[in-house]
Structure formats: C-alpha cells, structure tokens
LOFIKE-712135 format. One line per field, with one value per residue (C-alpha): x, y, z; residue number from 1. Coordinates in Angstrom, 1 decimal, decimal comma. Example, Ala and Ser with C-alpha at 12.3 -4.5 7.8 and 13.67 -1.06 7.14 Angstrom:
2
u [12,3  13,7]
v [-4,5  -1,1]
w [7,8  7,1]
kolmar [1  2]
END
This chain:
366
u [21,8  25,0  25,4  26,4  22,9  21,3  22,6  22,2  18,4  18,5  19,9  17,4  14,2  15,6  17,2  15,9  14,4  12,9  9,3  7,3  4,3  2,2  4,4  3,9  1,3  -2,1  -4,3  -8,0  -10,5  -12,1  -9,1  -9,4  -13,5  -14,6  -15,5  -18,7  -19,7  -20,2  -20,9  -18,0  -15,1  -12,8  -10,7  -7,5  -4,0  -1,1  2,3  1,7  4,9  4,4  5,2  1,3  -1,8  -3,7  -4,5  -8,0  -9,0  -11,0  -14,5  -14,2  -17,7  -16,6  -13,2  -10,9  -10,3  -6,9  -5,1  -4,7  -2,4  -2,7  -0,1  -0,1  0,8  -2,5  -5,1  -5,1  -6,3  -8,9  -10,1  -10,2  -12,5  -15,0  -15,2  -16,0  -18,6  -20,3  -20,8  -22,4  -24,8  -25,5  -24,4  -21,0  -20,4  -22,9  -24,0  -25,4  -24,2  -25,2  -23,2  -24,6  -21,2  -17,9  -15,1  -16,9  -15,3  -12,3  -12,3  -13,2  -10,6  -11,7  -9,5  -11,4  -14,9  -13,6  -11,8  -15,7  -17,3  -19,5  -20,3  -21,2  -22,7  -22,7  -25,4  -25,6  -25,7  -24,7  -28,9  -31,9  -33,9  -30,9  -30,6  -34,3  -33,8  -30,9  -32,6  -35,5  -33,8  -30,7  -32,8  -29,3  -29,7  -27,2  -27,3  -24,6  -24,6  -25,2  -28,0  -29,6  -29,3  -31,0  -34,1  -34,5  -34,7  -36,7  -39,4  -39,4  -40,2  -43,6  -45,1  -43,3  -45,2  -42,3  -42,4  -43,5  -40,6  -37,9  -35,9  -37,7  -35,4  -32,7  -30,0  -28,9  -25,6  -25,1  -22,1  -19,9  -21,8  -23,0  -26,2  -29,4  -31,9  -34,9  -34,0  -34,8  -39,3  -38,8  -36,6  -39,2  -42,3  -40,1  -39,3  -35,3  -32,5  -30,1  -26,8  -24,7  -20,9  -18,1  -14,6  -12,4  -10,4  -7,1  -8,0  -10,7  -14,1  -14,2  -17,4  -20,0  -23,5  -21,1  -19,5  -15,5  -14,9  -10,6  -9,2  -6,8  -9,2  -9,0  -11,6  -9,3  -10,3  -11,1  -10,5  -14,3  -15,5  -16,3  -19,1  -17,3  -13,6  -11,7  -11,5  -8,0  -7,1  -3,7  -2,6  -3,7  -6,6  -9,2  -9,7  -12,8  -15,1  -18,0  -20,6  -20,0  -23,4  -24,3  -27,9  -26,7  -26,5  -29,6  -29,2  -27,5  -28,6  -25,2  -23,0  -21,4  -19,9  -22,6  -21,0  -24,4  -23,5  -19,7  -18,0  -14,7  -11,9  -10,3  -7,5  -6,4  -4,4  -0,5  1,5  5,0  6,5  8,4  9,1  9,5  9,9  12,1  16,3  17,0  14,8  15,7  13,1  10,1  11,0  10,6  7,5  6,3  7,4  6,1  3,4  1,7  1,4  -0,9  -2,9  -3,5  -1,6  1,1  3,1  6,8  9,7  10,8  14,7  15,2  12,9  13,5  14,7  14,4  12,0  9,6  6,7  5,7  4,6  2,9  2,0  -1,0  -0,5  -3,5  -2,1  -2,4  -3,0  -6,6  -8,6  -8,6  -5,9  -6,5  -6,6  -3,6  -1,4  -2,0  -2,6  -0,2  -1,0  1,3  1,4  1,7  -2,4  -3,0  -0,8  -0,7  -1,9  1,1  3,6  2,2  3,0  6,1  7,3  6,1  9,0  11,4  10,6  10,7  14,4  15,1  15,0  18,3  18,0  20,5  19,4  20,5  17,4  16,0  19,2  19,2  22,7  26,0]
v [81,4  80,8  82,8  79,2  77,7  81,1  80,7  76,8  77,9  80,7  78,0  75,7  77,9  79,6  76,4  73,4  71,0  68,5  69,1  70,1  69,0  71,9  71,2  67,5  66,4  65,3  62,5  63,2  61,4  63,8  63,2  59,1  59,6  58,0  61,3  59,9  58,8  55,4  54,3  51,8  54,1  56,8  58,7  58,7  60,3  57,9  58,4  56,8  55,4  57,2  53,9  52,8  54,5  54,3  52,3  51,0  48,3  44,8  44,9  42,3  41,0  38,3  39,0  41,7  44,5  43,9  46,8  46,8  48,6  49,2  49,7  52,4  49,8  48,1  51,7  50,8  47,2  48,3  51,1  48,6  46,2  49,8  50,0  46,8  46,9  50,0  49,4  46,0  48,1  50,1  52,6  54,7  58,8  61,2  58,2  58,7  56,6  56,6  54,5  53,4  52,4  54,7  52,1  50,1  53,2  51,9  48,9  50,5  53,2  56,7  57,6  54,5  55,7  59,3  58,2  56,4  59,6  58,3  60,8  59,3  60,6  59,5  59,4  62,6  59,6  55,7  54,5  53,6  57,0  59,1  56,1  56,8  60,6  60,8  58,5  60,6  64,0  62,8  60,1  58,3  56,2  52,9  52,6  50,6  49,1  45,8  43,8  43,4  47,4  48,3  45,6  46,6  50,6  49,6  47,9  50,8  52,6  51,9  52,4  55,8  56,6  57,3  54,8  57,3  59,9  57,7  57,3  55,0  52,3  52,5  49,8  48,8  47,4  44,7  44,8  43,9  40,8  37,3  38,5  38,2  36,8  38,4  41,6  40,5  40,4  43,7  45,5  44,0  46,1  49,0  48,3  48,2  45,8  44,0  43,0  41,0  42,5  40,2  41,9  42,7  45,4  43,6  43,0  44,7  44,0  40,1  39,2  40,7  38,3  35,5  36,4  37,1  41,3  40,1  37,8  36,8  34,7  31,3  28,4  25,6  22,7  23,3  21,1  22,4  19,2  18,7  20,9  23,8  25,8  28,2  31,4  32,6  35,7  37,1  33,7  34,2  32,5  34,6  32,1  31,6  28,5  29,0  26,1  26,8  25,9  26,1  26,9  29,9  33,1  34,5  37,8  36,6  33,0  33,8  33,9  30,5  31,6  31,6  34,3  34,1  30,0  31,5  29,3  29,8  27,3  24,9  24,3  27,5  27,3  28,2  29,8  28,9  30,8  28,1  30,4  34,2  37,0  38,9  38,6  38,5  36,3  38,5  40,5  38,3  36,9  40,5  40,9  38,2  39,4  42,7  43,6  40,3  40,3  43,9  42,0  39,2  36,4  33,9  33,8  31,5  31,1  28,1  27,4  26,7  29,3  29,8  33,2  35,3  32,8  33,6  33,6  33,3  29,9  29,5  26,1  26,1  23,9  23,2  24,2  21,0  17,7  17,4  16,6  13,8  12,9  14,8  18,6  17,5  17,5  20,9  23,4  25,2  28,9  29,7  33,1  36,2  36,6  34,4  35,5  39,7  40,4  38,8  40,5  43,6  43,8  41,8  44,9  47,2  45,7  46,1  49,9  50,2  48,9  51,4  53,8  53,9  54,7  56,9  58,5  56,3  56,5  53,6  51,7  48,9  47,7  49,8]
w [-22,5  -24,4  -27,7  -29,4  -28,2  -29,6  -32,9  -33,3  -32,3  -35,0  -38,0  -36,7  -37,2  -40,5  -42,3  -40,6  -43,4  -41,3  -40,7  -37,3  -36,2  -38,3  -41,1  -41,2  -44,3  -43,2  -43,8  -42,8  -42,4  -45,2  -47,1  -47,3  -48,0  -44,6  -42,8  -41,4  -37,9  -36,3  -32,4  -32,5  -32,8  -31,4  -34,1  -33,5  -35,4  -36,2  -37,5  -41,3  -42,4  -45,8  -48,0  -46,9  -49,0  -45,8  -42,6  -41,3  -39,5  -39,8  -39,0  -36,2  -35,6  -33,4  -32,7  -32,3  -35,4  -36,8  -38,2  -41,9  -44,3  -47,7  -50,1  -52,8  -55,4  -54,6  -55,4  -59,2  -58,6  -56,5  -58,9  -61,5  -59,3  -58,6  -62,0  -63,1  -60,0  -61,3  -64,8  -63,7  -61,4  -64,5  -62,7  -62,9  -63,1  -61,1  -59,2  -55,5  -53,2  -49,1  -47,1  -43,2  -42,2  -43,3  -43,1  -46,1  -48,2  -47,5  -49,1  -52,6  -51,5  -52,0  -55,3  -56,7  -55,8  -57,1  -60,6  -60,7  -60,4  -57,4  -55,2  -51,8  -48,5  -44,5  -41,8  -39,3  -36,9  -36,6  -36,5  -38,1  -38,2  -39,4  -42,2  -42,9  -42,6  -45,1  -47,5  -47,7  -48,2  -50,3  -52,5  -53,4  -56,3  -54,5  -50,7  -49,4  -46,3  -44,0  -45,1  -41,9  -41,0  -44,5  -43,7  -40,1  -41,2  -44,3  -42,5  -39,9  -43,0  -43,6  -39,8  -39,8  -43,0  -45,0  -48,0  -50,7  -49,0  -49,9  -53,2  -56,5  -57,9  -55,5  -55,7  -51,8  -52,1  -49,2  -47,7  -44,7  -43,2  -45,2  -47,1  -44,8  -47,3  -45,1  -46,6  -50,7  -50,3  -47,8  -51,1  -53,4  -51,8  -52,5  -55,9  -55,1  -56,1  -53,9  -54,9  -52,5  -52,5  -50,9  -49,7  -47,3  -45,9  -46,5  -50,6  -51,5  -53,0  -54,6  -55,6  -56,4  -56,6  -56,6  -59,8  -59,2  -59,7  -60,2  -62,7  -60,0  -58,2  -57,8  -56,4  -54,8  -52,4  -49,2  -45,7  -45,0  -47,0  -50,2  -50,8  -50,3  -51,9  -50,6  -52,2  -53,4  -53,7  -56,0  -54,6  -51,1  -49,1  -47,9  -44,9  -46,2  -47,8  -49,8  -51,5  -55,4  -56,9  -60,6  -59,5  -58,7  -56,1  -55,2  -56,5  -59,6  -61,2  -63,4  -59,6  -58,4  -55,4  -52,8  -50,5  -48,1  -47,3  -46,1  -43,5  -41,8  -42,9  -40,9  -40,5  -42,5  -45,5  -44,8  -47,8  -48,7  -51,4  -54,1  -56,5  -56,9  -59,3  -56,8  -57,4  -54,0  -51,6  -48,5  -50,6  -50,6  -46,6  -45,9  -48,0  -45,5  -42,3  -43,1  -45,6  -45,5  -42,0  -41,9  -44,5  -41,8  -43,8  -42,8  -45,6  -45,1  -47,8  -49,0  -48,0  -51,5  -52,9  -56,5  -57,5  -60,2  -61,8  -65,1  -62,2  -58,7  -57,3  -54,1  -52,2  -50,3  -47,2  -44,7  -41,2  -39,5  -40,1  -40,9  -43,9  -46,6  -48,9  -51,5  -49,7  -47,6  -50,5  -50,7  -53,7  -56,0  -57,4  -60,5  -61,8  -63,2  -63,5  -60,2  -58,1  -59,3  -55,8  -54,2  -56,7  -56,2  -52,2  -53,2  -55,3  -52,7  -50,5  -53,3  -53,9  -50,3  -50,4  -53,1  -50,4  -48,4  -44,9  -43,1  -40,4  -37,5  -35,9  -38,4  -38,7  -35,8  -36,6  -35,4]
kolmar [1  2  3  4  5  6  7  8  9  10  11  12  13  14  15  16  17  18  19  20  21  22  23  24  25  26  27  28  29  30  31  32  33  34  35  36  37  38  39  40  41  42  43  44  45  46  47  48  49  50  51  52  53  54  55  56  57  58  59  60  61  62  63  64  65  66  67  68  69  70  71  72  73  74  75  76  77  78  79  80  81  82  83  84  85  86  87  88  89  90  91  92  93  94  95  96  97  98  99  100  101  102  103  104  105  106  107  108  109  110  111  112  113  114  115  116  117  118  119  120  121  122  123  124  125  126  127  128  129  130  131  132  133  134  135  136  137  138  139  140  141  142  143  144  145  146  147  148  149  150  151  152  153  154  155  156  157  158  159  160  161  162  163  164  165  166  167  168  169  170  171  172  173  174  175  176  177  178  179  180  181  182  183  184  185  186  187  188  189  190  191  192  193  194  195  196  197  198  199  200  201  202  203  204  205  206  207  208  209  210  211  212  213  214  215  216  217  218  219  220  221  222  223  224  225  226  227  228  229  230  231  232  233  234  235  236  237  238  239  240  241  242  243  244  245  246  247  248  249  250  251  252  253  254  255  256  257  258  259  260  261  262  263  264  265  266  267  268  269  270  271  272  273  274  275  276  277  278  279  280  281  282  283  284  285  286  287  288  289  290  291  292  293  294  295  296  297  298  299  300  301  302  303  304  305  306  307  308  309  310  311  312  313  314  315  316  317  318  319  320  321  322  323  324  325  326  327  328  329  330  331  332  333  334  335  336  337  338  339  340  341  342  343  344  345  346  347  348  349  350  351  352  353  354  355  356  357  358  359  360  361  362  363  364  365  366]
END
C-alpha cells in the first residue's frame, strides 16, 4: 500500500465530515409514533431526503398504496387539526388512546398527538383477540380504529365473556374506511361513543362527524351529480364527493358532510394554478412536479400564471369532458385562508431552493 493512499486513509477517518452509515441520523419507527404491528407490511429503511417530516403510504383498499411525503411546513397544521379534534372529544392531555392500525398515527403526526398530550398504545398483534386483550388490560379512554374491526371485536366480546373486563365510557374513534353504521347499536350496549373521523395520509384529518376540523375547506360542485360536492382541501380536491345534508351526520345532527355516503369523483378535478404568491413561477411548476405529486395531485401552471400576486388562485377543471354546464365551467379557489394548504407546500419548494446545491452528485447540468 502506497504511503499517499495511507495518509488520504488517515485524513479520511480523522477529519472526514461527511457522515457513515452509523453516523447517519435515524428515523424509527418509535421515533415517528407508529411502532406497532400490522399483517400487511414489511418495514423497511429509506434514504429520507431530509427536507420531508416523514414518509408513509396510502392505505390502498382497492388499489395500490402510493407513497406519501410530508412536508415539515405542514406539522403545525396538522397539530392544529389534533387539537381542535380533541377538545371536541372532550378529551385532550393524559388521554388514552389504543389504535388497531399504526399508520392511522400518521395522519395526526406523532408531534401533534405529543404537543396534545395523548398518550397512545398498539396491539401485541394485527387481530381481533389482541384488540380485545389490550382493551381489557389498558382500559384506553378513545380507541381508534376501523369501524368494521372495532364492531367485529366488540361483538366477539360478549361470547368471550369479557364485556364487564373492558373499559366504561370509551370513545372509539372510526377511522380509515367510510363509517359502517352496524357498528352505532353494538357501541350503544356498551355505553361508548362513536365519532366518525375523515382524512388522509396526504392532508391530514378533515372532518370529524361531518363538521370541517380546517378553515381551508371548501364544498364546490361536483361531476358526481347534483346531490353531491367535492371536498376541497387548501385548494386541492380530495377526489372525493360526499351528499351535504342539513339533516345531518349520524354521529353529529350539527355535521353536513356525510363522510359514510363517500363516492369517488368522476372525472377528477384537474388544478391549474392562475395565480401565485411565489416571485418566480419556476417555483410553483416545481412545487407541482415535485411535492404535489407525493401528495397524489396533478397540479399544472397556467402559461400566463400571475406572479407575485396578493393571493393564490386555483381553477378547478373536471378532467374530461363530462358533466353538465354548470361543473364544466369549472371552479375557482382564491386565497390566502382557502388555499393555505397549497402555499404551504408552495413555500416548502421555495426554502428548498434556499439551499444551494454543490456537490456534483445532485447537479444534473455540466
């Protein structure tokens, strides 16, 4: 071995600042609250670019799971929503809370659950009798989990003998799936309350009972018919159409948005950015190319997108041709309070490009 290659070895290992793979920081499962098992995953370790809070996935009931990424600017909305959820539950600091399926933490985001004061817990195992046996021992005061899980395990209850073992007053906090009403007589002989929670992983917890947990929603028409609007999110469509009824959500007379009648739309709603906040818009085009996509949205710019402009406006076009008149002409979102989600990833691209890059290793051009 040369004596040039042993010193260049010897600098390395005494003044080398870039990291190994020991030295590298960490994100646990423990670490983003969702240390608990389920039968429909593998864990697996990523490099996290480290402008993302975290990654997780879709659920993908019917489809596949498509990867999601969350943005740091994004944590402080979504503790606001946990906060505003709690205190409507009654419920807030010191609070118990077992959760059946560990990815549902993601969507409040563990610091939000944490600044809440929730303490929460997992299932030894992804099934009904280690729901039943964790209940029982733990007695959590709010259960959250799918609807159809908690009346399948609560109706194994009683032939197992273990009604009077379980926990008095518990709130179960339906999550995940629409709301299967089945479950609402089988809470009732066990004196619990449901309450229906509506979210995703790309945005967060929406609704709870049908009542809006953001002041960034908006209800706009949907090509689903009549009977039914699409539910707007920070100026983005959840892809989703609900019937608004003023008799009310089951679990909340007070709740409009009947997140149990939810149907797919169709055609989906396409986004085009008219006007933005951002100076430059090589900004917002890359705010769509990049963040927006990991959120599942196709968002396009406008050629002659308005820059620098007192607020964002987004037009909300159906993706093809379908419809009546009135929903073909298309909707238009005007910010700042409808369209904060949108800013916010908007400015997540502009604090990324804060950030020079020179390391050739990210820089394509040379």
């Amino acid at each position: 071995m040369s004596d040039d290659l042993t010193v260049l070895e010897a600098a390395l290992d005494a003044f080398g600042t870039a990291p190994t793979l020991e030295e590298m920081p960490r994100r646990t499962l423990a670490d983003k609250g969702i240390d608990g098992p389920t039968a429909a995953h593998v864990i697996e370790e990523v490099h996290t670019p480290f402008n993302l809070a975290y990654l997780t996935f879709t659920t993908g009931s019917s489809a596949f799971q498509n990867i999601v990424g969350v943005v740091h600017g994004e944590i402080s909305g979504r503790c606001a929503v946990a906060r505003t959820l709690f205190e409507r539950l009654g419920s807030g600091p010191g609070a118990r809370m077992l959760v059946s399926y560990p990815p549902l933490v993601n969507v409040f985001s563990a610091e939000a659950l944490r600044q809440c004061g929730v303490e929460w817990s997992f299932l030894k195992r992804s099934s009904r009798d280690a729901f039943l046996v964790a209940a029982c021992r733990e007695k959590p005061s709010i259960i959250l989990g799918e609807s159809s899980f908690l009346r399948a395990s609560l109706e194994q209850a009683g032939p197992l003998g273990l009604k009077d073992e379980l926990p008095e007053g518990a709130v179960l906090l339906t999550a995940g799936t629409p709301l299967d009403e089945g479950l609402l007589p089988v809470a009732e002989r066990f004196g619990y309350t449901v309450h229906d929670l509506y979210g995703c992983q790309e945005f967060g917890w929406l609704t709870l009972d049908g009542v809006p947990l953001r002041d960034d929603i908006s209800l706009v028409a949907s090509p689903r018919g009549p009977s039914y609007r699409e539910l707007v999110v920070g100026g983005l469509p959840m892809g989703d159409s609900f019937i608004v009824s003023q008799s009310g959500h089951v679990c909340d007379r007070a709740g409009e948005i009947i997140t149990y009648r939810r149907e797919r739309t169709y055609p989906e709603y396409e986004v085009i950015v008219t006007h933005t906040t951002a100076m430059a818009a090589e900004t917002v085009e890359k705010a769509a190319r990049t963040i927006l996509r990991i959120k599942g949205r196709v968002v396009k710019v406008a050629p002659d997108v308005v820059v620098g402009a007192p607020a964002t406006r987004l037009k909300l076009i159906p993706g093809l041709p379908l419809g009546d008149a009135a929903t073909q002409a298309g909707v238009e979102i005007v910010g700042p309070e409808k369209t904060r989600l949108f800013d916010v990833l908007v400015e997540a691209q502009a604090n990324l490009q804060k950030t020079a890059k020179a390391d050739p290793a990210w820089i394509k051009r040379r």
